[in-house]
C-alpha positions as CSV (number, residue, x, y, z in Angstrom):
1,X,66.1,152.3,69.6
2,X,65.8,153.6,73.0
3,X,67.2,157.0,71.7
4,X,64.6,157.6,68.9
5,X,62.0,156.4,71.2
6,X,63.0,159.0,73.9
7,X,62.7,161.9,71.3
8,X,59.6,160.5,70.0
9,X,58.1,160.9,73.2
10,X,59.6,164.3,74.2
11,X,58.7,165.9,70.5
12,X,55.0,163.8,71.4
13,X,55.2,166.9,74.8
14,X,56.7,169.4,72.4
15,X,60.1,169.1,74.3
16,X,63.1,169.3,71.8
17,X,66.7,169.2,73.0
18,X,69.9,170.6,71.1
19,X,73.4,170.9,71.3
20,X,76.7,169.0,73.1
21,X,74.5,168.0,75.9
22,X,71.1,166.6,73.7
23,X,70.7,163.5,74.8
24,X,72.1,163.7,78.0
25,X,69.3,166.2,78.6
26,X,66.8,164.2,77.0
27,X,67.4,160.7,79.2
28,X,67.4,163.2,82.1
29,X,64.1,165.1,80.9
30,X,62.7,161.4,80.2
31,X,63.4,160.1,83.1
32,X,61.9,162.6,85.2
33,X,58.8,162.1,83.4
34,X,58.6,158.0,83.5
35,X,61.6,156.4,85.6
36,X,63.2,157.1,88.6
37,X,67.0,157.8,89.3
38,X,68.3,154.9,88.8
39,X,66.9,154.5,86.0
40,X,68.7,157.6,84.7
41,X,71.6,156.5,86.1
42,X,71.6,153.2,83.8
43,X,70.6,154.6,81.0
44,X,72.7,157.7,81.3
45,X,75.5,154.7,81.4
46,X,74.2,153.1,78.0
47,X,74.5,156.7,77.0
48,X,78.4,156.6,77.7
49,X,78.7,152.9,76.1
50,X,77.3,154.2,73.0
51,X,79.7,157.1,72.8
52,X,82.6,154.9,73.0
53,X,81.2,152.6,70.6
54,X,81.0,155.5,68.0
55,X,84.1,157.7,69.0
56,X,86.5,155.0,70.3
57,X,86.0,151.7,68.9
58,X,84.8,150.2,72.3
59,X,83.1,147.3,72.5
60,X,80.4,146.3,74.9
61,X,81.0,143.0,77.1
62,X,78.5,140.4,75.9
63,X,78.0,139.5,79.9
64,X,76.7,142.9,80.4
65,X,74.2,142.8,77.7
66,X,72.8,139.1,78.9
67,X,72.6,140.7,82.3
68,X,70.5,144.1,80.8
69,X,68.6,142.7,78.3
70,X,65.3,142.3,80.3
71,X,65.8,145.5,81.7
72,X,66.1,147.3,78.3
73,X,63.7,145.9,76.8
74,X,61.2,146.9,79.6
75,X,62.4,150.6,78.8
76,X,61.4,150.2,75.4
77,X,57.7,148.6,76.0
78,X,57.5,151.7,78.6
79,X,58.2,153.7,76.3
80,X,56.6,152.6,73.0
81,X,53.2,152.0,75.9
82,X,53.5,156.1,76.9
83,X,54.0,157.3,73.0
84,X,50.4,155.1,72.1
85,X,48.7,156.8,74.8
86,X,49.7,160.0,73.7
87,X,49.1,159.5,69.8
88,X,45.5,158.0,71.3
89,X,44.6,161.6,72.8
């Protein structure tokens, strides 16, 4: 979710990112434009979680996810908030 609604809002700029380092460069563009650093650091780890879910069978502790889940879904109502605006304009 928080992948589609990064591109959403960087196609929303006319900002489209391609290639090995995509979405790395997207959470980093993203970021730049609506979180800070640490921010990016977290989500650039989610980023990493999600690989080895897909490539390497790994599974996310369910600790971690009760710890983050606030946190996540106050990136998502960020970004869903920012992508209204802009469709609004």
């Amino acid at each position: 979710i928080l992948h589609k609604l990064m591109e959403s809002y960087s196609s929303l700029k006319s900002i489209k990112f391609s290639g090995d380092n995509a979405h790395k460069e997207l959470i980093d563009y993203v970021c730049q434009e609506l979180f800070n650093s640490q921010d990016r650091i977290f989500l650039q780890e989610l980023r990493q979680f999600r690989n080895q879910i897909a490539y390497e069978g790994f599974n996310i502790d369910k600790n971690y996810l009760e710890r983050n889940i606030k946190k996540i879904e106050n990136y998502i109502s960020i970004l869903i908030n920012k992508i209204r605006i802009i469709l609004k304009e």
